[in-house]
C-alpha positions as CSV (number, residue, x, y, z in Angstrom):
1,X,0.0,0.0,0.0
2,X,1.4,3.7,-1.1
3,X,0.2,6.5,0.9
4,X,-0.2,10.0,-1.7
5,X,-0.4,13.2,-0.4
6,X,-2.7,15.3,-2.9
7,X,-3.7,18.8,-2.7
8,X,-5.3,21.6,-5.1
9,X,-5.0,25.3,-4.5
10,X,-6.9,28.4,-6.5
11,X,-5.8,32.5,-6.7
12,X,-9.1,33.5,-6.4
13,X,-12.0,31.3,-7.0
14,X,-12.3,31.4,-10.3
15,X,-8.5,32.1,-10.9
16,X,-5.7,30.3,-11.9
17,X,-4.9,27.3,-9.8
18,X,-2.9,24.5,-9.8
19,X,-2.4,20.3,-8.1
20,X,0.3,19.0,-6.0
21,X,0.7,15.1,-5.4
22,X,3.1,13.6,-3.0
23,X,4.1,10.0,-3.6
24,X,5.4,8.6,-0.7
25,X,8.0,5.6,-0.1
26,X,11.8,4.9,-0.8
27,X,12.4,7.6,-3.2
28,X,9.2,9.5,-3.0
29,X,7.8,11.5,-6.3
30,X,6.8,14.4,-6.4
31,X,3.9,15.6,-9.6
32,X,2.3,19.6,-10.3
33,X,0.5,21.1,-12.7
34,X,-1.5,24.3,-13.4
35,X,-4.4,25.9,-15.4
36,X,-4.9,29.7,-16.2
37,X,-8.6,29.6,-15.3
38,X,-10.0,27.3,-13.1
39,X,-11.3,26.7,-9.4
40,X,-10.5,24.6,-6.1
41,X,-12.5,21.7,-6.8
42,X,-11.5,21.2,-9.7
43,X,-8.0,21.2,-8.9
44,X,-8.4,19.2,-6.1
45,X,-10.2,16.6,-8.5
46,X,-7.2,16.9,-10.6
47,X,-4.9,16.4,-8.3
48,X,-6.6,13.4,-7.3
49,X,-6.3,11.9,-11.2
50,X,-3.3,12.7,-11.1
51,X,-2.2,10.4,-8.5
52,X,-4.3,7.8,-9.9
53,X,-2.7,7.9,-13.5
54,X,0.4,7.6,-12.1
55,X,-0.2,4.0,-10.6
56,X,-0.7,0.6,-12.3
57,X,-4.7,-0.6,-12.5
58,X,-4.5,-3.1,-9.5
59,X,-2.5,-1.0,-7.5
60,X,-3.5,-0.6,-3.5
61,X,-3.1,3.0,-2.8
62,X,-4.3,5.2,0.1
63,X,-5.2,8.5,-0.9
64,X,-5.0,11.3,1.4
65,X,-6.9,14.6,0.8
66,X,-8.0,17.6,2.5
67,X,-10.9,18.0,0.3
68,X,-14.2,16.5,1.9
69,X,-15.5,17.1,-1.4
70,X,-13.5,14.8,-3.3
71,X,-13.4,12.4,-0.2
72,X,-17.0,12.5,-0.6
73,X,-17.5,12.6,-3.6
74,X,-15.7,9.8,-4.9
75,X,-16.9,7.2,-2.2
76,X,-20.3,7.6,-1.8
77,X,-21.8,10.8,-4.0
78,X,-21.0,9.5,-7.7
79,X,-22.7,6.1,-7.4
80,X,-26.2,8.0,-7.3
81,X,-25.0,10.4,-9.5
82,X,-24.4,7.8,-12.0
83,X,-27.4,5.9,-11.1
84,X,-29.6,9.7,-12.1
85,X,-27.0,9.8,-15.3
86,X,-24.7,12.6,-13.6
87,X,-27.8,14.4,-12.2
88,X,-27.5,15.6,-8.3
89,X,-30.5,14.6,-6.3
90,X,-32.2,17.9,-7.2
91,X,-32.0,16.7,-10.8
92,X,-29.3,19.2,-11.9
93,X,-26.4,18.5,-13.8
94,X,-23.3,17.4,-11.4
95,X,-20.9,20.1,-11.3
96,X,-17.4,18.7,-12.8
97,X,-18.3,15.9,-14.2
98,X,-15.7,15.7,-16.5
99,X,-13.0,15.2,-13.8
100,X,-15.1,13.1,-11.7
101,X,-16.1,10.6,-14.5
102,X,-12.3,10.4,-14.8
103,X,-11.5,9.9,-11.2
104,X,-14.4,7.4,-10.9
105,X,-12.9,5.3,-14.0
106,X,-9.2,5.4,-12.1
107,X,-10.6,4.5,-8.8
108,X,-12.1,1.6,-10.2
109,X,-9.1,0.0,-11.9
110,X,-7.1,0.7,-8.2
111,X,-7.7,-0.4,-5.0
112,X,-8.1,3.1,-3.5
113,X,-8.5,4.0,0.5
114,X,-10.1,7.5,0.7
115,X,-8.3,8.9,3.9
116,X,-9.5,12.5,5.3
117,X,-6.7,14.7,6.9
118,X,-7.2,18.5,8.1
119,X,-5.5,21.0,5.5
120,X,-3.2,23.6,7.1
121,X,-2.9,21.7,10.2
122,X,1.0,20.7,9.9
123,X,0.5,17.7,8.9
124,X,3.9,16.7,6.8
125,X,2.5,15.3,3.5
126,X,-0.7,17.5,3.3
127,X,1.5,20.4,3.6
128,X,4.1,19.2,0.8
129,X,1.0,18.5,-1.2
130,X,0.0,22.0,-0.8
131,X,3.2,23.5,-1.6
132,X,3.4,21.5,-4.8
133,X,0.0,22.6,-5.7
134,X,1.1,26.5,-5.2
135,X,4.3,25.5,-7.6
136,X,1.9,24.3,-10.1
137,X,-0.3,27.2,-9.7
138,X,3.0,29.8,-10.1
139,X,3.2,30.1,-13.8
140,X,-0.4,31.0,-14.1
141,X,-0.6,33.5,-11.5
């Protein structure tokens, strides 16, 4: 099991914003990226894929994220959104679902464990995660 650190971060919400993802273990890897215009969730989703993509289907991962959306989003909200054909219980259409549709189809091929931890709180990987996410954010600020 590899524990990833992920982490999205916004200037302004729209704004441009950017993902950080920690790979923990012997030689731990380190992943960023950034978009001009974007917003928080959706680079937390991203950041999220990320991590996925860079693992083998079949792989047992635990993610950890500061997002309760994602956390929440990927373990329980998306199977009735898929069930209403990406329609929220109010019978609008789910915000993102681009990025979730991707993170759903990575999750599935992994053995994933969603793991919550407080953003900002010191905590060593979340706050790596964050910094990589303002690196990835840099060029588009």
């Amino acid at each position: 099991m590899t524990d990833v650190y992920t982490d999205g971060a916004c200037a302004g919400n729209p704004g441009p914003g950017g993902w950080g993802v920690l790979i923990e273990g012997e030689s731990p890897r380190r992943l960023s990226g950034g978009e001009r215009a974007t917003t928080n969730n959706r680079m937390e989703l991203q950041a999220a894929i990320e991590a996925l993509a860079a693992f083998r289907p079949g792989t047992k991962v635990t993610i950890h994220t500061d997002s309760q959306y994602v956390r929440n989003g990927v373990t329980s909200w998306v199977h009735g959104w898929k069930k209403n054909g990406w329609r929220t219980a109010a019978k609008k259409p789910v915000k993102n679902q681009d990025l979730w549709q991707a993170l759903d189809a990575l999750a599935t091929e992994r053995a994933v464990t969603w793991k919550w931890v407080k953003g900002h709180a010191g905590h060593p990987g979340n706050e790596e995660a964050d910094r990589l996410a303002r690196e990835g954010m840099a060029p588009f600020a």
